[in-house]
LUMVEX-518408 format. One record per residue (C-alpha): z, x, y; residue in one letter. Coordinates in pm, 1 decimal. Each point is the difference from the previous one (the first is absolute). Example, Ala and Ser with C-alpha at 12.3 -4.5 7.8 and 13.67 -1.06 7.14 Angstrom:
<nodes>
<node><Z>780.0</Z><X>1230.0</X><Y>-450.0</Y><code>A</code></node>
<node><Z>-66.0</Z><X>137.0</X><Y>344.0</Y><code>S</code></node>
</nodes>
This chain:
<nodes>
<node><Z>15723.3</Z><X>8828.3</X><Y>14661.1</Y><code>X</code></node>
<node><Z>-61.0</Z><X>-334.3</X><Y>148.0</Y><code>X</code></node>
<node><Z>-293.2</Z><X>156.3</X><Y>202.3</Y><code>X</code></node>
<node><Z>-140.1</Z><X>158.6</X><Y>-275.9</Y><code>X</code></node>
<node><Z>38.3</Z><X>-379.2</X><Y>-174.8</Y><code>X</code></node>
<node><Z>-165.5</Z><X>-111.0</X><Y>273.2</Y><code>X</code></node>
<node><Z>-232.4</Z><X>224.6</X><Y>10.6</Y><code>X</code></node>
<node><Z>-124.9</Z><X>-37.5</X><Y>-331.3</Y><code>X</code></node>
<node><Z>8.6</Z><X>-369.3</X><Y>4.5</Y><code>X</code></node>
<node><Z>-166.8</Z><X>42.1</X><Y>300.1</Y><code>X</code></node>
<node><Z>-285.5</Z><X>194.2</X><Y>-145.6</Y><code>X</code></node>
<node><Z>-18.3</Z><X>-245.7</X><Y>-294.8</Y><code>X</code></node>
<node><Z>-73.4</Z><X>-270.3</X><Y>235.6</Y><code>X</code></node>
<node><Z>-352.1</Z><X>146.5</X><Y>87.6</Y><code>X</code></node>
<node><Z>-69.6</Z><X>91.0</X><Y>-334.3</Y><code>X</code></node>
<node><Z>73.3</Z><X>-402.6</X><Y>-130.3</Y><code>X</code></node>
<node><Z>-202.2</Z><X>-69.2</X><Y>345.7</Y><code>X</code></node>
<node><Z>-295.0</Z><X>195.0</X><Y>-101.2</Y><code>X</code></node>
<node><Z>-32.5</Z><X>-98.7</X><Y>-364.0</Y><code>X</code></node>
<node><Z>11.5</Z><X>-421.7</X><Y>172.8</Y><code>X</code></node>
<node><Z>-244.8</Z><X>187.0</X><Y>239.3</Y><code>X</code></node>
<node><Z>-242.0</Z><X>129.9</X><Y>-313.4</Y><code>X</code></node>
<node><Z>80.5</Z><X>-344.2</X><Y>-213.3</Y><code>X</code></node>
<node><Z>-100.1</Z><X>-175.7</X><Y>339.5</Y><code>X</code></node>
<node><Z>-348.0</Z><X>202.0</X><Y>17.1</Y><code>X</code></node>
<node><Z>-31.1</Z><X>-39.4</X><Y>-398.1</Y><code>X</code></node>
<node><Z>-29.9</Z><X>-360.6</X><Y>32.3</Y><code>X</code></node>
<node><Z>-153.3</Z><X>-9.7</X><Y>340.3</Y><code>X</code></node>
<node><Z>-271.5</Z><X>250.7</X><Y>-173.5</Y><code>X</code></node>
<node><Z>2.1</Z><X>-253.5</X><Y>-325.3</Y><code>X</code></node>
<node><Z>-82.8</Z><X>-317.6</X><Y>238.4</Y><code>X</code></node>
<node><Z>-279.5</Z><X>186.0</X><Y>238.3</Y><code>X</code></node>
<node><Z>-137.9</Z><X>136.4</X><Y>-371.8</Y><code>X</code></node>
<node><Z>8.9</Z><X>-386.8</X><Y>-155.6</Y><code>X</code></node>
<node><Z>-167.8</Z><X>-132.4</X><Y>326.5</Y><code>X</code></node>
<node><Z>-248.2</Z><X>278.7</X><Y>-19.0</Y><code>X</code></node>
<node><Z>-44.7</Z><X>-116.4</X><Y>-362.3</Y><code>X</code></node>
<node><Z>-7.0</Z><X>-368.5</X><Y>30.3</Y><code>X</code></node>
<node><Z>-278.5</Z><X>67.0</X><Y>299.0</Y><code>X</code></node>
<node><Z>-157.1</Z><X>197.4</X><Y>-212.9</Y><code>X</code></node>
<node><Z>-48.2</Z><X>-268.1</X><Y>-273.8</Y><code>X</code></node>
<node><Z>-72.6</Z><X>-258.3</X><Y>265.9</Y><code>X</code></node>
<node><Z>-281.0</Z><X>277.2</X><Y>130.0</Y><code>X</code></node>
<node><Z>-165.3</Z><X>-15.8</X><Y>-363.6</Y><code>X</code></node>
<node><Z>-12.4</Z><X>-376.7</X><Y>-80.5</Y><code>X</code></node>
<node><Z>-142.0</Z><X>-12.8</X><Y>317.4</Y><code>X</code></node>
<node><Z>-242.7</Z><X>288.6</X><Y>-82.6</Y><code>X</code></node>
<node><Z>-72.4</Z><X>-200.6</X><Y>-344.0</Y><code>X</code></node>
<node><Z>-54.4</Z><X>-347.7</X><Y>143.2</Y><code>X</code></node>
<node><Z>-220.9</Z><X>116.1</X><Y>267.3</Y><code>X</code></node>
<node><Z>-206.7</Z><X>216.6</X><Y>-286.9</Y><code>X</code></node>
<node><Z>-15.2</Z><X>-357.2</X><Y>-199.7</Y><code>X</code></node>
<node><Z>-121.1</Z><X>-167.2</X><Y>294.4</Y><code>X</code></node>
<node><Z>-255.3</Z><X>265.0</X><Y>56.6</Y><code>X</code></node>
<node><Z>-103.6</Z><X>40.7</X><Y>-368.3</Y><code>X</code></node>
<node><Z>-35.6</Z><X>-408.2</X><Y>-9.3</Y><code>X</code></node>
<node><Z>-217.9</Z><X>20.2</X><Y>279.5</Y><code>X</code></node>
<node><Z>-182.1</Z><X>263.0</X><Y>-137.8</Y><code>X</code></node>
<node><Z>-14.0</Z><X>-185.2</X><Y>-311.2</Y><code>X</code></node>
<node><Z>-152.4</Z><X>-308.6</X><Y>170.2</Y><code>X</code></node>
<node><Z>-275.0</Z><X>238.2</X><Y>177.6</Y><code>X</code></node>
<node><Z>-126.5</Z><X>125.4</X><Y>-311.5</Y><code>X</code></node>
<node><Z>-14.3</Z><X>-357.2</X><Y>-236.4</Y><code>X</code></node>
<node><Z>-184.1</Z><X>-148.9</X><Y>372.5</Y><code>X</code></node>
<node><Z>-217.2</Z><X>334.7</X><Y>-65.4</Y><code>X</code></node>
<node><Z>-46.8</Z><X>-11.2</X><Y>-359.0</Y><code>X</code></node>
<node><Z>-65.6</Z><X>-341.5</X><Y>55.4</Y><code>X</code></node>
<node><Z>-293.0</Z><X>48.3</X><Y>236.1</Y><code>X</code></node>
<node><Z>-142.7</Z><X>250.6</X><Y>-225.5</Y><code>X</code></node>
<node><Z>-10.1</Z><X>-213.1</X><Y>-309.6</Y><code>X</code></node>
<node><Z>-142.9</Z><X>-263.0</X><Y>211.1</Y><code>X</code></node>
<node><Z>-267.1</Z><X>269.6</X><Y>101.1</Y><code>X</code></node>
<node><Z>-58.6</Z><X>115.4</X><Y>-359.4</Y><code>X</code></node>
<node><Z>-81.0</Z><X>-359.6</X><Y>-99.4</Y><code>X</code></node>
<node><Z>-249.1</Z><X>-52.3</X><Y>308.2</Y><code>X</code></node>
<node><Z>-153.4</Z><X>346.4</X><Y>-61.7</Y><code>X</code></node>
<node><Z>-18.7</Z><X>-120.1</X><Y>-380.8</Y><code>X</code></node>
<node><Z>-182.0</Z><X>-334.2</X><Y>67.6</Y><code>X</code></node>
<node><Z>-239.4</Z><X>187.2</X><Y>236.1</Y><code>X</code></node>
<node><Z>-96.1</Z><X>229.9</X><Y>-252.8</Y><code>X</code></node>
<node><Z>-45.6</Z><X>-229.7</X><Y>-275.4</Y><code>X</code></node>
<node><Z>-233.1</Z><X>-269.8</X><Y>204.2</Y><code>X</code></node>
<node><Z>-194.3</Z><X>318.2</X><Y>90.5</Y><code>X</code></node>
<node><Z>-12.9</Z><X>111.3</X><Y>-371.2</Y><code>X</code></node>
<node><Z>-136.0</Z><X>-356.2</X><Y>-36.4</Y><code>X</code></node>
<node><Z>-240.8</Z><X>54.2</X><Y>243.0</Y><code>X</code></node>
<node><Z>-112.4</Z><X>305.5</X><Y>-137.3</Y><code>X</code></node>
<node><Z>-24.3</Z><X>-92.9</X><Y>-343.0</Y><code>X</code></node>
<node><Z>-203.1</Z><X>-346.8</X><Y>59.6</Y><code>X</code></node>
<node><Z>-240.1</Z><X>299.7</X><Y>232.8</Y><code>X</code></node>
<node><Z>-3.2</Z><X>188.7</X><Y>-319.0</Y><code>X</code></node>
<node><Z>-66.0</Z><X>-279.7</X><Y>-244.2</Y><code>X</code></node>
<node><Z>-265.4</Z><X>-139.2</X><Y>226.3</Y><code>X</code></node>
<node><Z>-209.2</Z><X>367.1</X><Y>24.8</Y><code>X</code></node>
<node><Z>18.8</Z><X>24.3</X><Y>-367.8</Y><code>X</code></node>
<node><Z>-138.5</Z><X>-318.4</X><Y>-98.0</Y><code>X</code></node>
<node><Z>-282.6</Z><X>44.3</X><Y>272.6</Y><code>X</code></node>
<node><Z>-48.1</Z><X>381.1</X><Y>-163.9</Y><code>X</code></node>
<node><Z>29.4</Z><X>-189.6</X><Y>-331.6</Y><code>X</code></node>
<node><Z>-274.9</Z><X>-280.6</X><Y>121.5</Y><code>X</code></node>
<node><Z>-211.5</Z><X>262.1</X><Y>168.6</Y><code>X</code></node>
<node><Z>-48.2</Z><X>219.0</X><Y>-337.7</Y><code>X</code></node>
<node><Z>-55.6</Z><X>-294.8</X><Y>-178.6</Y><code>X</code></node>
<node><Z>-267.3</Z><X>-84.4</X><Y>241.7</Y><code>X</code></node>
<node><Z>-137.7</Z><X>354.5</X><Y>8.8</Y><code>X</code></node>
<node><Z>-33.7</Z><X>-13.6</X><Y>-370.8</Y><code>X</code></node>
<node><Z>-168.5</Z><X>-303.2</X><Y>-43.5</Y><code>X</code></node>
<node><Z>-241.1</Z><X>50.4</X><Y>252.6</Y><code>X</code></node>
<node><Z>-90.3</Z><X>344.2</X><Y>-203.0</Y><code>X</code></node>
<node><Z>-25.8</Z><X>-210.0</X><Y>-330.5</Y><code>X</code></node>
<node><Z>-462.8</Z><X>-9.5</X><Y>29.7</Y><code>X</code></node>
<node><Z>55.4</Z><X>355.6</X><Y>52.2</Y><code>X</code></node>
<node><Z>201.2</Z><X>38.5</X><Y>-329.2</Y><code>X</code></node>
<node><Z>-216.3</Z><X>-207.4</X><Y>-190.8</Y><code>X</code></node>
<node><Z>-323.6</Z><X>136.9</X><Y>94.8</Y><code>X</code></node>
<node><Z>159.1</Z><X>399.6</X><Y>-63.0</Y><code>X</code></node>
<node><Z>189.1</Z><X>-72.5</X><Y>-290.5</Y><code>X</code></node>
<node><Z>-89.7</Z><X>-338.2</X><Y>-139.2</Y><code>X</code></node>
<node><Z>160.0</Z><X>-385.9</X><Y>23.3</Y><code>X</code></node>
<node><Z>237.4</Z><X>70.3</X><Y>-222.8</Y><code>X</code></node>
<node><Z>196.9</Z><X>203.5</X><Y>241.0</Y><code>X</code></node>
<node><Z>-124.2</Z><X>-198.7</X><Y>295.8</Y><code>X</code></node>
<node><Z>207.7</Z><X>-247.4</X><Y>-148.4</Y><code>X</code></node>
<node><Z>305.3</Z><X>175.7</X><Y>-34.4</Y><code>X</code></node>
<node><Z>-5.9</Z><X>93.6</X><Y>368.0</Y><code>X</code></node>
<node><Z>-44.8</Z><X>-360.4</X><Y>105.1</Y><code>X</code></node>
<node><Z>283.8</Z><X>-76.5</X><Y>-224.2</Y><code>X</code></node>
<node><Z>194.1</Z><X>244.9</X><Y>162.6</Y><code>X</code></node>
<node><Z>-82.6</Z><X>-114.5</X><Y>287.7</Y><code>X</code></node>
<node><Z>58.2</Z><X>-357.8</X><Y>-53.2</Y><code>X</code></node>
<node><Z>359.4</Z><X>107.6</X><Y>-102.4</Y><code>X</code></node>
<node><Z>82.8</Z><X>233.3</X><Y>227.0</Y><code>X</code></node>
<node><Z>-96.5</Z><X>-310.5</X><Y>280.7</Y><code>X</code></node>
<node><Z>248.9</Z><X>-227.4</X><Y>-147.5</Y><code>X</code></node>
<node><Z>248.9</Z><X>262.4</X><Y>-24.6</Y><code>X</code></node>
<node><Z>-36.6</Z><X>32.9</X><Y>378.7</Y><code>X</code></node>
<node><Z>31.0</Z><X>-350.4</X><Y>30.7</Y><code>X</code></node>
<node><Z>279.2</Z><X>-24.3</X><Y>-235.2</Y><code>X</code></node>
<node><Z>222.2</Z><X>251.4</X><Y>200.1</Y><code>X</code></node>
<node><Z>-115.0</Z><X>-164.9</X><Y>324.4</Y><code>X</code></node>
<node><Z>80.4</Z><X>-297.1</X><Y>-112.2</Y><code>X</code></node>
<node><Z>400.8</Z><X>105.5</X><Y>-115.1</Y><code>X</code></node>
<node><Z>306.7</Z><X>73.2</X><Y>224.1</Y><code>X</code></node>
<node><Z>115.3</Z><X>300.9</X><Y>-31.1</Y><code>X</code></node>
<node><Z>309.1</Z><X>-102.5</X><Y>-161.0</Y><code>X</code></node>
<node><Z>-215.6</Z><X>-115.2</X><Y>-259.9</Y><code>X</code></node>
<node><Z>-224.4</Z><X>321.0</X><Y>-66.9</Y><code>X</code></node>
<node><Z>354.8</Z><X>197.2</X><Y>-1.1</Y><code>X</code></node>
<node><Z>130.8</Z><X>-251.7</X><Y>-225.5</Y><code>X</code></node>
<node><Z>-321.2</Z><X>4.5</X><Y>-236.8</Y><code>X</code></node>
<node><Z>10.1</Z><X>412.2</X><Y>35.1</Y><code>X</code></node>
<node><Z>362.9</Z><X>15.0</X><Y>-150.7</Y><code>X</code></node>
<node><Z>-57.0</Z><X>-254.3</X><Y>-292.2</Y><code>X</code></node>
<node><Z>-367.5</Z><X>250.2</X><Y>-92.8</Y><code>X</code></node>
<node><Z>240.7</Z><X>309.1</X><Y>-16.3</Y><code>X</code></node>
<node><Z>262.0</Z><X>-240.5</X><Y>-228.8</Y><code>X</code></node>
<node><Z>-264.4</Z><X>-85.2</X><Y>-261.0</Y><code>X</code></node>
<node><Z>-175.5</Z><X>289.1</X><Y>3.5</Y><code>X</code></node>
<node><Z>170.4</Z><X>319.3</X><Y>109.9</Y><code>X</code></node>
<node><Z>-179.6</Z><X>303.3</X><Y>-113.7</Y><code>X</code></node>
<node><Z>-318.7</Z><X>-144.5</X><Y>141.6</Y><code>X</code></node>
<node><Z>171.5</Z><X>-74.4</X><Y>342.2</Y><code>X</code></node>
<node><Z>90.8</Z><X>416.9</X><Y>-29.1</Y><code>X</code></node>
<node><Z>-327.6</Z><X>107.1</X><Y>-95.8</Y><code>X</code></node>
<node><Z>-146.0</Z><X>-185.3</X><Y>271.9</Y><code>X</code></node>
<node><Z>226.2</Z><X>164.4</X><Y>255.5</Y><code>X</code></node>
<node><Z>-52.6</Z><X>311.9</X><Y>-123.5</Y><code>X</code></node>
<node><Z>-407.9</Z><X>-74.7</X><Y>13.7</Y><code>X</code></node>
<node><Z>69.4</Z><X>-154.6</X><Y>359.4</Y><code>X</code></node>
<node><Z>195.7</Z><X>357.8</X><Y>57.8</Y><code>X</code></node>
<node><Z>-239.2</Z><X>232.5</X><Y>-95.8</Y><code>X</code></node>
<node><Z>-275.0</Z><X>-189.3</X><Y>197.1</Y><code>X</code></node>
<node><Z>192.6</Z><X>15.1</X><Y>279.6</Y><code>X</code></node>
<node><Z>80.0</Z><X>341.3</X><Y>1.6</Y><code>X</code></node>
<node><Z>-360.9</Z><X>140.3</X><Y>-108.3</Y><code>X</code></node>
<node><Z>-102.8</Z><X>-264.3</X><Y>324.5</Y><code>X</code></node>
<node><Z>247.1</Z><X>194.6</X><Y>259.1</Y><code>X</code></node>
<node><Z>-103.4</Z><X>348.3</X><Y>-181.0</Y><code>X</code></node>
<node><Z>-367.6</Z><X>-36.4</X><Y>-4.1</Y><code>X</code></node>
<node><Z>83.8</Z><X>-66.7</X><Y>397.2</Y><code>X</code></node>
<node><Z>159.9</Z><X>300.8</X><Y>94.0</Y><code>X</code></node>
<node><Z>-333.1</Z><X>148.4</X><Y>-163.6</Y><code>X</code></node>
</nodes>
């Protein structure tokens, strides 16, 4: 009986042995697992600082861009209004020469007038004349600030005739362009 005592305490020692063995790997498997974890983390807030860096950067880039852009916008903006300027003073000047150059045309036709259809309306068309001339000179004569400026206060005090003049202006236009196509 004392082998079979020793025999059994002898197979209990390997048994004790390889549960210390399995507790052994346990925690050997715990620590490899919370090193693999903490490298893990340390792997992401690396990750994460290096995407903030890059997203700063980016971020930089693009107000620099933007930036340049809006400066662009504004230069592109000034350009366009001195030539709008430019254009309009043009525009101003060719009406008040068209403006002058009916006058002209009509007072120089006034003998005509009077000799086909008597003094009375010889005088009329001189009249006409005479103002159309210093309506030329008038708008010549203003900036174009000014003419704007004197445009919008006309449609203030009287509105329905500013309409009915565009719509006159309109239809002139349009029967003008039409009759061209003709």
């Amino acid at each position: 009986m004392a082998q079979s005592t020793a025999k059994s305490s002898g197979t209990r020692k390997p048994a004790k042995a390889k549960k210390e063995q399995a507790v052994d790997h346990k925690s050997e498997a715990k620590a490899k697992f919370s090193r693999a974890l903490e490298e893990a983390k340390a792997g992401a807030a690396e990750l994460g600082a290096e995407a903030k860096h890059r997203a700063g950067a980016y971020r930089e880039k693009a107000v620099a861009k933007s930036g340049d852009w809006v400066d662009d916008a504004k230069a592109y903006g000034e350009q366009a209004k001195a030539k709008a300027g430019e254009l309009a003073v043009h525009g101003k000047t060719r009406a008040s020469d068209a403006l002058a150059g009916l006058g002209k045309l009509v007072a120089d036709n006034a003998e005509a007038i009077d000799d086909k259809v008597g003094p009375r309306y010889g005088d009329y068309a001189r009249t006409a004349s005479r103002k159309m001339q210093e309506t030329a000179a008038r708008i010549e004569a203003k900036d174009f600030e000014e003419i704007g400026e004197d445009a919008r206060e006309f449609v203030r005090k009287s509105p329905g005739l500013a309409v009915g003049l565009a719509a006159v202006a309109g239809f002139v236009l349009a029967r003008l362009f039409t009759g061209s196509r003709k």
